[in-house]
N, C-alpha and C positions, 0 to 999 in steps of 0.2 A: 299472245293469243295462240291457241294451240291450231292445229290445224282444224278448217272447218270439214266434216262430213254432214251431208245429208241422209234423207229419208231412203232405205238399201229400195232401191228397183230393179224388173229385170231389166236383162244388157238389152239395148236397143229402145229402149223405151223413150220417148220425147218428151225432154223435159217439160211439168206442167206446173200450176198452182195448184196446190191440190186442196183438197175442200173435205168438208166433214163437222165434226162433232166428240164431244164424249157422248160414247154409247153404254148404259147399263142396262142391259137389258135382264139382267135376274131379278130388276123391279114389275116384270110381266110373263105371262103365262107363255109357252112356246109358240103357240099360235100366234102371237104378235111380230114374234121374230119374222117370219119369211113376208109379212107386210111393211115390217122395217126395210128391210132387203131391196122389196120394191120399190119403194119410195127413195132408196138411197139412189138406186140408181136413173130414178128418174131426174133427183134434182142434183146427180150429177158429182155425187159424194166418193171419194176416192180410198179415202182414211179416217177414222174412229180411233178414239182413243178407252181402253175397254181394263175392265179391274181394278177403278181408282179406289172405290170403295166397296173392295170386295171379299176381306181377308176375312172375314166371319164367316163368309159362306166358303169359300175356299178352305178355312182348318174351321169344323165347326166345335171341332173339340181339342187340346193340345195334342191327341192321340192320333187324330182321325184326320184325312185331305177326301176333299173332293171335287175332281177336276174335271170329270164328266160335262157338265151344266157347260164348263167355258171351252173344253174341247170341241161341243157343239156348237158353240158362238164363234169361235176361231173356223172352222171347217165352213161353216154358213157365207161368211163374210167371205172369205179367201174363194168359194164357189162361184161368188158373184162378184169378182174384181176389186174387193175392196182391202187394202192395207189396213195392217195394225198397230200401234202404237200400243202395244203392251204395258199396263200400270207394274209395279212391283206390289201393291198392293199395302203398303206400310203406310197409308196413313190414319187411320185410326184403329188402333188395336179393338179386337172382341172383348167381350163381355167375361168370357173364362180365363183372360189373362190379366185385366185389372181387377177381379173377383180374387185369382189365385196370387195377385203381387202389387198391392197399391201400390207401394213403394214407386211404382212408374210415373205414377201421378203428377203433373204441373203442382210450386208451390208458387204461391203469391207472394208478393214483397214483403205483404204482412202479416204471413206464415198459413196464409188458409191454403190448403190441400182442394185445387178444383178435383171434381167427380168424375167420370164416365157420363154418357147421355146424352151426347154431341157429337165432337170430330175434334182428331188433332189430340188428345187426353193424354201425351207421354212426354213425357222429358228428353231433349235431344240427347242431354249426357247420359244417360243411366246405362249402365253396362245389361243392364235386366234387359232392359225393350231392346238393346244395339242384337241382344244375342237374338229372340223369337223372329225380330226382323230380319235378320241376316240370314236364318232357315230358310225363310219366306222365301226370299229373295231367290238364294240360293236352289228351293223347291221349283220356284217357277220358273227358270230360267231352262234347270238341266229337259223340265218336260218340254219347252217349247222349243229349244236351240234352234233346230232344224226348221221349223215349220215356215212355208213358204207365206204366209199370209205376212210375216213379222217384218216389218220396215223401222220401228224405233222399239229403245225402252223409254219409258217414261216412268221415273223414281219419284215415286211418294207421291207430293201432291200440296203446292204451294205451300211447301215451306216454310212453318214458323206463322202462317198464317192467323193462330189462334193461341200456338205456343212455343211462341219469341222468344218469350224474359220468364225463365223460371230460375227459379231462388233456394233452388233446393237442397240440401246438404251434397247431393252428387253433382250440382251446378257448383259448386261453392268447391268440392276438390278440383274439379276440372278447372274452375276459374281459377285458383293459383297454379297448375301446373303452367295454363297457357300465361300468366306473367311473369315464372319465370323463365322459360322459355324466350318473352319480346324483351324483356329487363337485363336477363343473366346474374344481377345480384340485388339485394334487397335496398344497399346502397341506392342503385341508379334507380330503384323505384321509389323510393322515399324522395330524390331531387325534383323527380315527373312530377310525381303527386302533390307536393312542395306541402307535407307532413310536417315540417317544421311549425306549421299553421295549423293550432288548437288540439297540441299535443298528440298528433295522430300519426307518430311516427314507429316503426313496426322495425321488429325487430328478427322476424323471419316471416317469409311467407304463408308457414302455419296459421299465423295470426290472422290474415285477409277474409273478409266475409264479401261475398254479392254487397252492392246498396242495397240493402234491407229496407225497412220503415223506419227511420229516425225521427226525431222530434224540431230538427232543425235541417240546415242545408247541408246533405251529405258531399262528400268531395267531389270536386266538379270531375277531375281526370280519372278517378276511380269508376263515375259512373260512364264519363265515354268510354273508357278501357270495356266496361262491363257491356257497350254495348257491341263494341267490336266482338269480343269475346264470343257475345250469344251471337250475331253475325255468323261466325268462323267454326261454334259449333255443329251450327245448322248448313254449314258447308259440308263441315266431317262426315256428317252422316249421308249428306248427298255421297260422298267420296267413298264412302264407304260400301253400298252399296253398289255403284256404279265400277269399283274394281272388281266384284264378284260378277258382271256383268258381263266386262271385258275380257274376263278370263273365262267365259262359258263360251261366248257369242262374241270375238272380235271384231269381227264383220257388220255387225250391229250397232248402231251411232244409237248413243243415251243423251239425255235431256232430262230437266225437270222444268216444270213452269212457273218463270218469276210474276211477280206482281209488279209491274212498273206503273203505277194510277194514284191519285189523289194523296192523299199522305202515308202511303205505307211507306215506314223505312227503315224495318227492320233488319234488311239484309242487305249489303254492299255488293250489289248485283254485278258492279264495273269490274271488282274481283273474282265475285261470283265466275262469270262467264269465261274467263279461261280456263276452268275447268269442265265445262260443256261443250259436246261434237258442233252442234247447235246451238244458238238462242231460245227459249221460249217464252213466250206471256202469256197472260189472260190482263184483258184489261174490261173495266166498265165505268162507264160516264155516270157523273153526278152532276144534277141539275143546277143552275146557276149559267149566269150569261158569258160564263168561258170554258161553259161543258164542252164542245166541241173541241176549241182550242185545247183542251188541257186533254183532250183525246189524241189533236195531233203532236203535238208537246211530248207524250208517253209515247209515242211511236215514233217520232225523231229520237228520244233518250235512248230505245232498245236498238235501236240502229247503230246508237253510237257505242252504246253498249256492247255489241255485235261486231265493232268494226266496220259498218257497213255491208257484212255481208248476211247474205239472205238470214231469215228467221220465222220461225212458226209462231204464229198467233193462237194458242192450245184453244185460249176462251175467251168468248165478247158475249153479247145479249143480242138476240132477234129483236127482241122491245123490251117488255117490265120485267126487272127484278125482282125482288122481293122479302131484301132486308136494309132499304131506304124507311127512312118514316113513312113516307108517300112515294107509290113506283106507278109513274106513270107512263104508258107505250108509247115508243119512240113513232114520231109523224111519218109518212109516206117517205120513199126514198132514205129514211135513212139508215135502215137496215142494209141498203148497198153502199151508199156512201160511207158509213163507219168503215166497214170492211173492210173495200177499197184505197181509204184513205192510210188504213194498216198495210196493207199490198204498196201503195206510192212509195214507202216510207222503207220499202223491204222486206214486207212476209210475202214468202214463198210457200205460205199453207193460213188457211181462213177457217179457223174452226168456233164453233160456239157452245155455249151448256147450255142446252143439251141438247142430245134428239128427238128425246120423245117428251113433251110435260110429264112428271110425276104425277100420279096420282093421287101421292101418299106423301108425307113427313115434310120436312123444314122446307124445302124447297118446291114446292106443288105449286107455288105461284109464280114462280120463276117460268120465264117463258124460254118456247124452246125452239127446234126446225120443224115438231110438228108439235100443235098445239092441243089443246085440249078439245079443240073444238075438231082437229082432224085433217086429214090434206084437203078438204074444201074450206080453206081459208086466205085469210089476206097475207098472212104470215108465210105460211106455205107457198104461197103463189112466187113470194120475193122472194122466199129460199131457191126456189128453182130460177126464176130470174137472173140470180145476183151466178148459180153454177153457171150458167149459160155465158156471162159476162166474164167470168173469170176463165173459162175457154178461150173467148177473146184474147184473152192475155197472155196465153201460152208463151207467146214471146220475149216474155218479160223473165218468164219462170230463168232462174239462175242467174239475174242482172246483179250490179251493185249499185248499192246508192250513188249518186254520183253528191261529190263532195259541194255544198254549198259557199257562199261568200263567207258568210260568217257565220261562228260559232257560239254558242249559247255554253258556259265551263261549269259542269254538274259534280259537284263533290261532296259524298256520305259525310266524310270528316266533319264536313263542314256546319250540313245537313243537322248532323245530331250534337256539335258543340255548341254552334250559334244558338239552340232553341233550350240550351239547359236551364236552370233554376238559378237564382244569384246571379241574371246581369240585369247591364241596366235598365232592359224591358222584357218580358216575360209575351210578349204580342207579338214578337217578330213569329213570320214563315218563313223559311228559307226557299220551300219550292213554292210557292205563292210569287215571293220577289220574280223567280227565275220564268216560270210561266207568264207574270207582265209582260217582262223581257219577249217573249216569243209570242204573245200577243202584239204588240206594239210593230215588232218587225214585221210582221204577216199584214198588219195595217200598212204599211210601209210600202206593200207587194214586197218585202226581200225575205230569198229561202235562207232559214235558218239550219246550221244541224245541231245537236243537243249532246255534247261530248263528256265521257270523263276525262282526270288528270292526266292518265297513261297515252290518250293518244299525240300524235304527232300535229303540231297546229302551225308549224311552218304554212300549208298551203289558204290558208284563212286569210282573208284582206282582215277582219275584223274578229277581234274576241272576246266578249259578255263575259264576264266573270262576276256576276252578284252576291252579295257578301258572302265571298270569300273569306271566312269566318279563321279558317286554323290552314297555315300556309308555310313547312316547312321550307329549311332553307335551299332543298335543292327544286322546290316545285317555286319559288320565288326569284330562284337562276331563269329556269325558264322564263318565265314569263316578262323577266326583263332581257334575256337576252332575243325572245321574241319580240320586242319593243325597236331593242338596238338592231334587230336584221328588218325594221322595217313595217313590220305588222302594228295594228292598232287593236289596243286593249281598253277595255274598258268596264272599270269598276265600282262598288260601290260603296255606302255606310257599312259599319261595323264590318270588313274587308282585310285583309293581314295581320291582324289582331293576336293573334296566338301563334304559338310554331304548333308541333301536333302533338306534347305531350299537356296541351293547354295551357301552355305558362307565354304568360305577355311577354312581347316585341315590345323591349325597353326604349327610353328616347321621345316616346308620342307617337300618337298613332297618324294614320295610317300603317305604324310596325313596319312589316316585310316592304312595301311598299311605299314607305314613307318620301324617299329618294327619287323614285322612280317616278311618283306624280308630281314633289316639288310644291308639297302641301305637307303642313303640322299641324296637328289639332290635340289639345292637351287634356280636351274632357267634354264626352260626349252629350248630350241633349235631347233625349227622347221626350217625345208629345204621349199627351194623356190620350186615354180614349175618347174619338171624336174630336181631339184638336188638331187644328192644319196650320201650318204655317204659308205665306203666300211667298211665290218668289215674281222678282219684277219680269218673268214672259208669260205672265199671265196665270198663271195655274199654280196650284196648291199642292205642297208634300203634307205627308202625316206620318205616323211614327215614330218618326226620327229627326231629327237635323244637328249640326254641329259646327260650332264657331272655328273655322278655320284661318289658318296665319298660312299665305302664299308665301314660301321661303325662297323662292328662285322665279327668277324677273322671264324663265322662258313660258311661263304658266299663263293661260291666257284665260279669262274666266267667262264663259257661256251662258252664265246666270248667276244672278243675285239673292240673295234677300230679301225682300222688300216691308217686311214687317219686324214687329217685335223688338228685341233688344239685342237682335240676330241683324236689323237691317243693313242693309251694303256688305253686309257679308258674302262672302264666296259659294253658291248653292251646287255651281258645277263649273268644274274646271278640267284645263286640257295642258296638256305640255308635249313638245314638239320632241321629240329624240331623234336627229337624223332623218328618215325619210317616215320612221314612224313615231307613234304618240301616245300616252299614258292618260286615258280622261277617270274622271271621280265625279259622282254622282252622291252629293249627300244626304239625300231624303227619299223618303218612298214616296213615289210620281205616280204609281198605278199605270195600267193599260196606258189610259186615255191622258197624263201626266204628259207620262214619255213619248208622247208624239209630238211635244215642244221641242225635243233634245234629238230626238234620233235621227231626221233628218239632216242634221249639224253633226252628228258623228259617222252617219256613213259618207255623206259629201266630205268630209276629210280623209273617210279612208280609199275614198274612192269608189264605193260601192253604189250599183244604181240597180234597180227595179229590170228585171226582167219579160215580168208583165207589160202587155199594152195596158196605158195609162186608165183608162177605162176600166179595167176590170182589178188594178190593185184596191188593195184591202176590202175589196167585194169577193175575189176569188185567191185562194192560196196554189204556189207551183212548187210541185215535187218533183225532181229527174232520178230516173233507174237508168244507169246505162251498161252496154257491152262493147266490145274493141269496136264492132258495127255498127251499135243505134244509140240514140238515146229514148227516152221515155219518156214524158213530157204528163204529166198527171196534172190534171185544172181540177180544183174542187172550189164548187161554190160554197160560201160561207152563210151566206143569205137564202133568205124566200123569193128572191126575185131570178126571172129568167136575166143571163145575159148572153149578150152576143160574144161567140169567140174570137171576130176579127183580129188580124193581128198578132194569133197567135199560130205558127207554123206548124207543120208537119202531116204525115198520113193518119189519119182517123182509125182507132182502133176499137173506141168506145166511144159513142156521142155526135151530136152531127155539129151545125152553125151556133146553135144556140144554146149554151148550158142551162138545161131548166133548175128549177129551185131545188137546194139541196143535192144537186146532181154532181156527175163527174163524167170529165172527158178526157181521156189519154190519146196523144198521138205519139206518133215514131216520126223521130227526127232523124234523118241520117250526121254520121259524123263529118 
């Protein structure tokens, strides 16, 4: 991880949360500017993020810039205290550069050419777009260098968001130059790909195409390769810009804003992030009864993602979207609580899209800090509210997360091999599984963190690893030799399966892992849609299950079978290593499942609730801390008020009783 830098402030300045928005304001007349202005500072806004979608009006013609319009919006803001977070302006090209050079254009897998008329319209590889973009870039850096409003850049503009996987003759050179590059000879890529199988063995690189549209199942490693691939491309181009950046404006910490929410997983964020001064997200909730959860789930991931140290929140929703089928506005309180639960988890900046409602185009539903209806509203009211609140927090500003009991093991590889075509269920989720996982624990009252491969898990009593799908042999070292120093692991179906060129761990599976739980299993068992299998503690898997053979008498088995032609079989097993222990979980238990099992795996790791008894799995706890304090964040999960007895420290938000949806931080001394 590189070194972290924050948002540039002046010297003397006390460190804050800082608050804000994306601002465009060339979607309104000047006159609205200096009412923006006011409003900003009433509800307490510090930093904007401005020129994400600006580059048409900025080059309105290849010949022509004009920077008037944003040297008045930089001047405006910086008059009235408020920092900028400068766009580079590249993510959707104008209308006169995909008119004068389709060739930029995304292709589809099954060779359709998308159009212009949206966002996102260019190919990360094409040397066409790398070059107008890199003017761009280059343009607006040399005019702003100086300008004291400037506190970040902010490049592009979620990334790949729209175009991930293009398939296009310039995607197609790039994509062999970058395998041979990971390969070095056509040899070691024909073993990966195990081409041996339906005569698909190449005879140079030349030959390699993207997975296009074939008529059956294209190669499985070819297509993870391709997604790494588009991954890595869509880094380059961050990289790209961002040295043009560095070499204008040192002093200047860059960012771009990942997408850490619901199923995106196009880009390998864990990688991602050591190449950013900062973190950054946008996140938004999708309805379902683990919306929340899977809110704080995304904000433990970026944390972990981060390292645990501080990270901006670029974008969240005031209330309704409005590219859901149905966007319905978030209830009372939880426009602070989202927030905030971002802040527990380690943003050091709370920002949302947008400032102002649109008027106009794709996004006019989309709700924002002021709404359409104006700062006499309920929206507005919480926006200024929720700045007030994060005032309160100043003292958090610059904390680290403080390291939880156990760890939740988040891995892309895994992510995007588990869920290919040609196995033996096409239904699995990968972050689905892992989000139970951190539902269940949060029922449990125990803090979970959400980590990738690369970090250190020495200080962890316990570590989640849910199908761990592709597990080469030195990330398989680990984790047994964090077994043998003591720590407890614990994993699940379809788990060590492959190393990471996708070629099975011969022997039976469990693979990597086979040893280390002390269970065989020679051929897996998936359930239809809608069937369950029952195990004898009462509750039911589905998905998955699989007849295993306990091969070492140290295995102690937690649950059975109790149906089927499966029965008395082994459903969950534990094995003892020295003072720590290797457990396998072979079905998918769901949330409400795994609270059969989880209290049986942290009571052996030792792990206990830090909550008063009363408010677990009613209220979730986050800790930020400094050499000084700690930080103590209670969010309630429920509609109901609870009491906080029991739970210590000075009040910095909240008083005795957590009302619904609410949150209360206190400072604990060390």
């Amino acid at each position: 991880m590189q070194t972290h830098r924050w948002l540039r402030t002046p010297d003397g300045t006390t460190p804050r949360i800082s608050y804000g928005a994306d601002y465009n304001p060339e979607q309104w007349p000047r006159e609205v500017w200096d009412e923006d202005v006011r409003l900003m500072r009433e509800a307490g806004v510090d930093v904007v993020s401005v020129g994400i979608f600006s580059w048409a009006k900025l080059q309105p013609a290849e010949d022509r810039w004009d920077f008037e319009w944003l040297d008045d919006v930089i001047d405006l803001l910086h008059a009235n205290g408020i920092g900028v977070d400068l766009a580079t302006a590249t993510a959707s090209p104008p209308p006169w550069l995909t008119r004068k050079h389709p060739e930029v254009l995304p292709v589809t897998h099954d060779g359709r050419i998308l159009s212009p008329g949206a966002r996102q319209h260019w190919r990360p590889t094409s040397p066409i777009f790398r070059d107008y973009a890199l003017t761009l870039v280059e343009t607006i850096a040399e005019r702003y260098r100086d300008h004291p409003a400037l506190v970040a850049w902010h490049v592009n503009n979620e990334l790949g968001c729209h175009n991930a996987w293009d398939y296009s003759d310039d995607a197609a050179r790039a994509f062999r130059g970058w395998l041979e590059r990971r390969y070095g000879s056509i040899e070691r890529l024909n073993h990966a790909w195990g081409t041996a199988f339906w005569s698909q063995q190449y005879g140079a690189f030349d030959e390699i195409l993207p997975p296009r549209e074939v008529d059956s199942h294209p190669n499985p490693t070819q297509q993870l390769d391709f997604k790494r691939f588009s991954s890595d491309a869509l880094k380059d181009h961050y990289v790209a810009e961002r040295e043009i950046l560095r070499r204008i404006t040192p002093d200047i910490p860059v960012t771009t804003n990942f997408m850490v929410m619901g199923e995106t997983q196009h880009a390998d964020y864990a990688d991602w992030a050591h190449e950013l001064d900062f973190v950054s997200n946008d996140h938004y909730r999708h309805p379902g009864p683990q919306s929340y959860d899977e809110l704080a789930f995304s904000a433990a991931l970026v944390s972990g993602i981060s390292h645990r140290r501080p990270w901006f929140l670029m974008e969240h929703s005031t209330s309704a979207v409005n590219w859901q089928s149905v966007n319905r506005p978030k209830r009372d309180g939880e426009l602070v609580r989202d927030s905030l639960t971002h802040v527990a988890h380690g943003a050091d900046a709370v920002c949302f899209f947008q400032w102002r409602q649109s008027a106009a185009g794709a996004e006019k539903y989309h709700s924002a800090m002021v709404p359409h209806a104006g700062a006499d509203s309920r929206i507005f009211r919480s926006v200024v509210e929720l700045g007030g609140l994060l005032r309160d927090l100043d003292a958090v500003a610059g904390s680290d997360a403080v390291a939880a009991p156990v760890a939740i093991l988040f891995d892309w590889d895994s992510w995007w091999g588990s869920e290919l075509d040609s196995h033996p269920t096409e239904l699995l989720r990968y972050r689905q599984e892992a989000l139970d996982w951190w539902t269940a624990l949060r029922d449990a009252g125990v803090r979970a963190d959400v980590v990738p491969a690369d970090v250190d898990l020495s200080g962890y009593r316990m570590v989640v690893a849910p199908v761990l799908y592709a597990v080469p042999e030195a990330l398989a070292a680990t984790l047994t030799g964090y077994v043998e120093a003591g720590g407890h692991l614990v994993t699940t179906y379809f788990s060590g399966v492959v190393n990471e060129d996708d070629r099975a761990w011969l022997g039976g599976y469990p693979g990597a892992f086979r040893d280390l739980l002390g269970v065989r299993v020679e051929e897996f068992r998936p359930l239809y849609p809608g069937e369950t299998i029952a195990l004898d503690s009462g509750v039911e898997g589905s998905l998955w299950s699989e007849p295993v053979d306990v091969v070492d008498p140290a295995v102690e088995v937690l649950a059975r079978y109790a149906d089927d032609e499966l029965a008395g079989g082994a459903a969950v097993t534990r094995r003892r290593v020295g003072e720590g222990s290797a457990a396998y979980v072979t079905t998918r238990l769901a949330a409400d499942g795994l609270a059969s099992i989880v209290p049986e795996l942290l009571s052996g790791a030792g792990v206990v609730s830090e909550l008063p008894e009363a408010l677990r799995g009613r209220a979730a706890l986050t800790v930020r801390g400094t050499a000084d304090a700690r930080f103590a964040f209670v969010l309630n999960r429920t509609d109901e008020e609870l009491p906080l007895d029991g739970v210590a420290g000075e009040p910095l938000i909240g008083g005795t009783v957590l009302p619904p949806r609410g949150v209360a931080v206190l400072r604990q001394e060390n």
